[in-house]
Every structure is written in C-alpha cells, then in structure tokens.
NUMITOR-275593 format. One line per 4 residues: number of its first residue (from 1); their letters; for each residue x, y, z of N, C-alpha, C. Coordinates in steps of 0.1 Angstrom, whole numbers, plus 5000, padded with zeros to 4 digits. Layout:
residues N
NUM> A> X:Y:Z:X:Y:Z:X:Y:Z; ... .
end
This chain:
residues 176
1> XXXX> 5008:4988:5000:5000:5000:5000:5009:5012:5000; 5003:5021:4988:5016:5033:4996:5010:5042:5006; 5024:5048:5012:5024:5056:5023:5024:5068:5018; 5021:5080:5025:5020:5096:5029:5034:5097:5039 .
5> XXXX> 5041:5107:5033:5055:5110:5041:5051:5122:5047; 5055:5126:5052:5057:5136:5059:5070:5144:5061; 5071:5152:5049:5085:5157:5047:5085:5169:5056; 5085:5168:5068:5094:5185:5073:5104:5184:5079 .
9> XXXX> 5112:5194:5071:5124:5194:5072:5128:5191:5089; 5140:5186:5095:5143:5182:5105:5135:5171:5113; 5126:5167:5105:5120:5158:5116:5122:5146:5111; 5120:5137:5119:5117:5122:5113:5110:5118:5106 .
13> XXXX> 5112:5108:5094:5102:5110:5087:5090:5100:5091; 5078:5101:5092:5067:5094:5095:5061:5090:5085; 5054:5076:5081:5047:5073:5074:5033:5069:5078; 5021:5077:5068:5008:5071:5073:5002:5061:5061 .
17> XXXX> 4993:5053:5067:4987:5050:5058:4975:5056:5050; 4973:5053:5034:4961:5061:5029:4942:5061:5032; 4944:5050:5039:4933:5047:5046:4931:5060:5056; 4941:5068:5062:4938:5078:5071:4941:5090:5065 .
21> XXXX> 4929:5090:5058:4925:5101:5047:4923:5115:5058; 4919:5111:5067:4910:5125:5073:4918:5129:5081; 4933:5129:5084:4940:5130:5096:4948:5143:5086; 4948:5157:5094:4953:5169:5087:4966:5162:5087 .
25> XXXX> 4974:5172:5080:4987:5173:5078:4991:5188:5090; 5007:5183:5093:5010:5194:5104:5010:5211:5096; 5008:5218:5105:5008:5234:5100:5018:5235:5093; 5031:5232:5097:5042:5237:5091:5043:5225:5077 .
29> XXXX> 5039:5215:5074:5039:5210:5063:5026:5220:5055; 5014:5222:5059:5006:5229:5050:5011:5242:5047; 5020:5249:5055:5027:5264:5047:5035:5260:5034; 5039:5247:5037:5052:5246:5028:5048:5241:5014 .
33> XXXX> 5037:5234:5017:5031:5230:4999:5021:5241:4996; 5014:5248:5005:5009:5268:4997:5018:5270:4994; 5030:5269:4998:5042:5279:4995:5049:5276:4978; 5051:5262:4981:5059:5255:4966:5048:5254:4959 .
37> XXXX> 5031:5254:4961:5023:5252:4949:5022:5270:4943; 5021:5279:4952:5025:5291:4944:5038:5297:4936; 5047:5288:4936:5057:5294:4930:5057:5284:4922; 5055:5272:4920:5051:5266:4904:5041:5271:4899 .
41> XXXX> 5031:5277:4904:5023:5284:4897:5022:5298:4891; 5035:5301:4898:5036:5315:4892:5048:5313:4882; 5055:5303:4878:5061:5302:4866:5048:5300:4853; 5041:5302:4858:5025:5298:4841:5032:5287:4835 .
45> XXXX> 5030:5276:4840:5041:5264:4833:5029:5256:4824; 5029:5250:4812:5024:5246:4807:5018:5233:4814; 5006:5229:4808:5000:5216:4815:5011:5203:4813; 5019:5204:4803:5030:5192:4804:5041:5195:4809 .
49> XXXX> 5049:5212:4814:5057:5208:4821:5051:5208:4840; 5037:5212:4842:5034:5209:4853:5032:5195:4855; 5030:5184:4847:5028:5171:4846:5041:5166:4847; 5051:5174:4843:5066:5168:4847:5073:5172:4864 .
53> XXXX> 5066:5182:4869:5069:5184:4879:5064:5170:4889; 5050:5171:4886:5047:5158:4896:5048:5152:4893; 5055:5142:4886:5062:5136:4877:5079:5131:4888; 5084:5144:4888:5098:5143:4897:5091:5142:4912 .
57> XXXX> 5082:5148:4915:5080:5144:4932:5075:5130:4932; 5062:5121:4925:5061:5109:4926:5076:5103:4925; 5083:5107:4912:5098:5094:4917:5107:5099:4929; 5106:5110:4934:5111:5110:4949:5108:5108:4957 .
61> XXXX> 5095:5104:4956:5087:5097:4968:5086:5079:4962; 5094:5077:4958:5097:5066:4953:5082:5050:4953; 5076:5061:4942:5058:5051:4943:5062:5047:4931; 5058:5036:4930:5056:5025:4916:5046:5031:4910 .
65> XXXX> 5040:5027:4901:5028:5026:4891:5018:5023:4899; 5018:5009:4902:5012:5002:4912:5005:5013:4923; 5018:5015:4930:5012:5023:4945:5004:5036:4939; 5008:5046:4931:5004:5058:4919:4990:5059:4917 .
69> XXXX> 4987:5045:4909:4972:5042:4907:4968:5041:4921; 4969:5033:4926:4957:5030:4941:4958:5043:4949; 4969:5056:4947:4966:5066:4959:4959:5072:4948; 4959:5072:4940:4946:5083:4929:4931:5075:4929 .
73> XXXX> 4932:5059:4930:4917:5057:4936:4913:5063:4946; 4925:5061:4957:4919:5070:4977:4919:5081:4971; 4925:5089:4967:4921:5102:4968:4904:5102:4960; 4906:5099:4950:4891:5102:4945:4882:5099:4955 .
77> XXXX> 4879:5086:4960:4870:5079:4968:4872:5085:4981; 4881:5095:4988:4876:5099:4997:4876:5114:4993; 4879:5123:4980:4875:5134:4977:4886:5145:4979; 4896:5139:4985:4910:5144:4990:4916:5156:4980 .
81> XXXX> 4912:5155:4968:4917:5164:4959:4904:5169:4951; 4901:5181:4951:4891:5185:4947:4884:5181:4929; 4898:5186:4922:4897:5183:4908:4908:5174:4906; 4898:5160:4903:4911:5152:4895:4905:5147:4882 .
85> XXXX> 4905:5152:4869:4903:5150:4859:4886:5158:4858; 4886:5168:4863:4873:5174:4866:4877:5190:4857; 4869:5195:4845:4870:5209:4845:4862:5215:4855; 4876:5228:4855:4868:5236:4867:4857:5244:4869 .
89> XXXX> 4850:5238:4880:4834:5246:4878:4831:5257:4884; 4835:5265:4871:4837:5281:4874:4822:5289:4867; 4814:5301:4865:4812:5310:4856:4816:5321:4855; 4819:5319:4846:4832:5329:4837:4818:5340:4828 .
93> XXXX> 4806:5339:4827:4797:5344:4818:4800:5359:4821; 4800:5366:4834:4801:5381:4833:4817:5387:4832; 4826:5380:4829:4841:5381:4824:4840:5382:4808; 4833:5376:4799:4832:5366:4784:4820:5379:4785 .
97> XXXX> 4809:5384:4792:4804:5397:4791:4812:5410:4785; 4821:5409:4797:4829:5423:4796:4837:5426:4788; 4843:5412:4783:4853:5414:4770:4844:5416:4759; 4832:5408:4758:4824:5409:4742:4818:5425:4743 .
101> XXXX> 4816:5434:4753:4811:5447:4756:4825:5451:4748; 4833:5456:4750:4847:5461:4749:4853:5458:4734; 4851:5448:4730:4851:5439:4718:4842:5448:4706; 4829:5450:4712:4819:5453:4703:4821:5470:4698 .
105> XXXX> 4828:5474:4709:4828:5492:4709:4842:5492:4704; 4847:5481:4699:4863:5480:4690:4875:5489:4702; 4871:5486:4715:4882:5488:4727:4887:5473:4732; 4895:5472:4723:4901:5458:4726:4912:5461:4735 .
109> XXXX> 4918:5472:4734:4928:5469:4748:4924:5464:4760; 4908:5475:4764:4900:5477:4773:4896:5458:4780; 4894:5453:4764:4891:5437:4763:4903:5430:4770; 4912:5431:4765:4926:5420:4771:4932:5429:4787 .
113> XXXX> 4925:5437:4793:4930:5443:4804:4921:5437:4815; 4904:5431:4812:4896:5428:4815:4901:5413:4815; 4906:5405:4806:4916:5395:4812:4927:5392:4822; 4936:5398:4819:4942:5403:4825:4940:5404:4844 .
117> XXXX> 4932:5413:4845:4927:5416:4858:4919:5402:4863; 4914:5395:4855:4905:5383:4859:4919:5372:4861; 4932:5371:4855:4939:5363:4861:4949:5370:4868; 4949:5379:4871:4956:5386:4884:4967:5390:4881 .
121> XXXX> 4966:5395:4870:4982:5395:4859:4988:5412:4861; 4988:5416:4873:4990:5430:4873:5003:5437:4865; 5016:5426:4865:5023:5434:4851:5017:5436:4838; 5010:5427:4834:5004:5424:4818:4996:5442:4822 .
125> XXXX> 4987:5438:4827:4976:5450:4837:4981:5463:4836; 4994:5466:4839:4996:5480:4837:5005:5481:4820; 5009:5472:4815:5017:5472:4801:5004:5477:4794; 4994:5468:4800:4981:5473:4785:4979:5488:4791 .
129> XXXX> 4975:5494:4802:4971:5509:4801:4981:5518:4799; 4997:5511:4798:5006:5520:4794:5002:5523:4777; 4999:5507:4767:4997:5510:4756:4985:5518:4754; 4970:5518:4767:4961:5532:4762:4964:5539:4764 .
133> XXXX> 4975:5545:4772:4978:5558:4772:4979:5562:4762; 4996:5554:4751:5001:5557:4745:4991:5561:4733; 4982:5551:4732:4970:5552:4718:4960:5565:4719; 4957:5566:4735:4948:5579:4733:4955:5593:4733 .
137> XXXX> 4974:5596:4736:4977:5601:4733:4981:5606:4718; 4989:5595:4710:4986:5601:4696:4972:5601:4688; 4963:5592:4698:4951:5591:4686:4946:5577:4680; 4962:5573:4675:4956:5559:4667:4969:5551:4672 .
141> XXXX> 4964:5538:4671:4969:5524:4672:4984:5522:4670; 4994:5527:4672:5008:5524:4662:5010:5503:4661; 5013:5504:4651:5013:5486:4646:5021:5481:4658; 5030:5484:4661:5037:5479:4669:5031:5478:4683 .
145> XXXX> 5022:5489:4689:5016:5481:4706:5011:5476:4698; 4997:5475:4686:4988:5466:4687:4996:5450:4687; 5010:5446:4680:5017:5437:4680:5020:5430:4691; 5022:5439:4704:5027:5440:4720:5014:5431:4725 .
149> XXXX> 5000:5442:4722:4991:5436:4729:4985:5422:4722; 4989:5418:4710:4990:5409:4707:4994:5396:4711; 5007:5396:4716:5015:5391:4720:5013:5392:4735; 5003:5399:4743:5003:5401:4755:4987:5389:4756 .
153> XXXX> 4979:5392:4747:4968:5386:4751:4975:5373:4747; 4977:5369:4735:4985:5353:4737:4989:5343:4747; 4998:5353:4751:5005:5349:4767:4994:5345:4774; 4980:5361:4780:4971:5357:4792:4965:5342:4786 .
157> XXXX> 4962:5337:4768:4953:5331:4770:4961:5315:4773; 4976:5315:4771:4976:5304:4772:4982:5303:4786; 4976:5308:4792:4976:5307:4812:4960:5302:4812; 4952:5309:4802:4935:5306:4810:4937:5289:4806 .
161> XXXX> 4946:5285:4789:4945:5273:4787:4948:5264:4799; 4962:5266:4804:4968:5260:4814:4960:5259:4830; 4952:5270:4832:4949:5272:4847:4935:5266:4846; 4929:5266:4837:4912:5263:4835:4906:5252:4825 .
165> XXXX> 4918:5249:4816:4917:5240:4807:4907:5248:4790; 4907:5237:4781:4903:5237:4772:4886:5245:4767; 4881:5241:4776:4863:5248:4777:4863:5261:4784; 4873:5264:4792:4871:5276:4793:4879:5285:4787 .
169> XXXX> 4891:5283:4780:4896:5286:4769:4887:5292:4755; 4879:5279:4752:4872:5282:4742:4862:5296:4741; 4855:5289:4758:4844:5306:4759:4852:5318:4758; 4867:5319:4759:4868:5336:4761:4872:5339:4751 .
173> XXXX> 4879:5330:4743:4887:5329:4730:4878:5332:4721; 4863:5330:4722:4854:5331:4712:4851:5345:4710; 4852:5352:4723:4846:5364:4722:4858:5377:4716; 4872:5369:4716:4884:5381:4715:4880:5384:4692 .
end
C-alpha cells in the first residue's frame, strides 16, 4: 500500500497509511506545499511541464505505478483532491460579458485588460494601460503596441489554457 510522508524538514520522517484520509497534515507541512504550489504556479508552466513536475516528486517519493494508481483511487473515493480529471466549475459568463462589451465598441485593449485583471496578471495590467495611454495620446493604434498587445493577450490566453483548461479557453477565446 503506499504511504504519505511527511517531509518536514528536521524531523523524522513518518509514514501514514492512505486509509487515514481524514488526519490533517502538520501546519508547518501545510505552509510549505501553499508555498511551493504558488511558486510553480507563478512560473505559468504549461500543463505538460506541470505534469513533469509531479512527475519528479512521485519518483522521489519513490511510488511504483502500482502504489500511483491505488493513491489516485483514495484520493478520489475519499475526495482528498478537489479536481482530479474534473473541469473547473467556474462562471466565467460576466468576464466573456465584459470582453464581448469592449470587443463590440472595437476597445480591445480595454478587452485584454479585462483578462488580465480576471487572472491577476497585474504586470500584463499596467503594460496594457501603458499601451492606452500611449494610443489615446497620439490618437491611433501604432502597429507595433497593437503587436505587443498581441503578444500580450496570447500569453494571458495560454495561462487561462493551462489554469482552466480547454472549455474555458474556448468561451473567452470566442469572444476576443
């Protein structure tokens, strides 16, 4: 059967069984995987190199196939992980609103800033109102931001790909 380690640093290491689903993990182990899950998350790592990450912790935690499958049955059957092969059930309908409004009055910056802000991307966030400045100061569009913001929405969308998957990709992508 495999075991649950209990990696904090300096202590010994304990092993539980997966049958004791419901027994928390220590505080200081729960800071340290918020901690490491936000900073792989803030590289925007594609869905295959985040599949390579857990990938290197399964073989350091040295589980077979074998042991791999049966803790992804426990976890399902006791719920342990919220989404495992589940799109996320989000509505996104007043986001996919705000961009098709913005879209429609041909303020597309306005549109990908409105992304932007919905994945908490506050560098992207101020690059786009640097480029409205720059457009409502001369007037019109120079090819080059519109290329930037180009290249900027690209970027947000293949984070919505990676963070939300494919279906909610599609709804926003429909509206740009």
């Amino acid at each position: 059967m495999a075991k649950l380690v209990n990696f904090i640093p300096g202590r010994q290491i304990q092993k539980e069984a997966l049958d004791d689903m419901d027994a928390p993990l220590p505080a200081q182990m729960e800071r340290f995987l918020d901690r490491a899950i936000r900073v792989i998350r803030g590289y925007n790592l594609s869905r295959k190199k985040e599949q390579f990450v857990i990938a290197k912790i399964i073989d350091a935690l040295g589980l077979s196939p074998a042991e791999l499958s049966q803790a992804v049955q426990k976890l399902k059957k006791n719920k342990v992980v919220s989404r495992l092969n589940e799109a996320p059930d989000m509505d996104i309908s007043s986001l996919v609103k705000k961009i098709e409004k913005h879209t429609d009055r041909n303020a597309h910056t306005d549109a990908v800033i409105e992304l932007a802000k919905f994945l908490k991307q506050k560098k992207f966030e101020n690059i786009l109102n640097s480029i409205m400045d720059i457009h409502l100061e001369m007037g019109s569009m120079p090819a080059e931001l519109s290329k930037l913001r180009g290249q900027i929405l690209d970027e947000l969308m293949k984070m919505v790909r990676n963070k939300y998957g494919n279906d909610i990709y599609k709804q926003i992508n429909s509206v740009y």
